[in-house]
N, C-alpha and C positions, 0 to 999 in steps of 0.2 A: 600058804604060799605068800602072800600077802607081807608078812612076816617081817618074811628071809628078803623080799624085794626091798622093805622099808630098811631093815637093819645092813644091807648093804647098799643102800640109796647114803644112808645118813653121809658115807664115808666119802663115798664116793663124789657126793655134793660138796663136799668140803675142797677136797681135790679139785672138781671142775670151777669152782670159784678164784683158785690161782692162776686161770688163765685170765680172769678180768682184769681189770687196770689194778693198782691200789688204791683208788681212790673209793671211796662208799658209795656203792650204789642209789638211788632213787627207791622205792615200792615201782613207780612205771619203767624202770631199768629190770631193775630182779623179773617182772612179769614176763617183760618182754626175753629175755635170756631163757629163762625158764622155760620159757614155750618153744624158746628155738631152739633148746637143746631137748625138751620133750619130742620136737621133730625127729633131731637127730635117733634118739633112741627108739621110737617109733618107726620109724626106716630101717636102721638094722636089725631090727625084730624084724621086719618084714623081709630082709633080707637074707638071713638067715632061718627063716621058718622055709624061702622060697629055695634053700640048698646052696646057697653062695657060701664061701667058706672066708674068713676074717680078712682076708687080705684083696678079696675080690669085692667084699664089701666095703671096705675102708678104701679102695680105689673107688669104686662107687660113687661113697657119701664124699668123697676129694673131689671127683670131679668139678669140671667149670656147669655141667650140666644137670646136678642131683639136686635144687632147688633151695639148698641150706644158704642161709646168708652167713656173707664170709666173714662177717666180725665171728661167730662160732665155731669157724675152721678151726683153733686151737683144742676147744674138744671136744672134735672127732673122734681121733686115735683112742684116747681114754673112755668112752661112752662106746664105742664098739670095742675096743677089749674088754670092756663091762657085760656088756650084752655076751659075748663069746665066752665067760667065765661062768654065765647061769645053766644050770639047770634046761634042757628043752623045754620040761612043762612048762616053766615058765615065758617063753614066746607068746606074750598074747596082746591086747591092748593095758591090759591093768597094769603092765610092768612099765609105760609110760606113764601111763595116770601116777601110779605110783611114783614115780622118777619124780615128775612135776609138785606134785603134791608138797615132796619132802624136799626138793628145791625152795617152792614160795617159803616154806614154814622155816628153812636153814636161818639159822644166828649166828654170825661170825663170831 
């Protein structure tokens, strides 16, 4: 399982990174993103293990009240269509870890 989270994290890291500026990240910029976007995917796992369905979650993780800082608002959308594209087994916490993991390690 493990896998399939990492070989579609890589792609998808890539992608969530066009939402950053152009300009090059910091190691304490990438950390900090990294983590808030592991939030992000962490929530709608959680959201969807709980029977929300993509668009009730993605209202959700939008709101002015679901805890995500708003510089990450751009990938939202993309990181819950990610999530809504796995597999159920996969809903657990590892598929954050995982998220994160292959984010810090991502090379433009």
């Amino acid at each position: 399982m493990m896998r399939a989270i990492v070989l579609s994290t890589l792609t998808l890291t890539g992608f969530a990174l066009g939402a950053t500026s152009a300009s090059a990240e910091t190691d304490a910029e990438r950390a900090a993103r990294c983590t808030g976007q592991a939030q992000i995917v962490s929530s709608a796992v959680a959201l969807r293990s709980g029977g929300a369905d993509q668009n009730g979650a993605l209202a959700r993780l939008e709101g002015s009240d679901s805890g995500i800082d708003p510089k990450y608002a751009p990938s939202i959308s993309v990181l819950v269509g990610w999530i809504y594209s796995l597999p159920a087994d996969q809903m657990t916490a590892e598929t954050a870890a995982a998220f994160e993991t292959q984010c810090l390690g991502y090379k433009p």
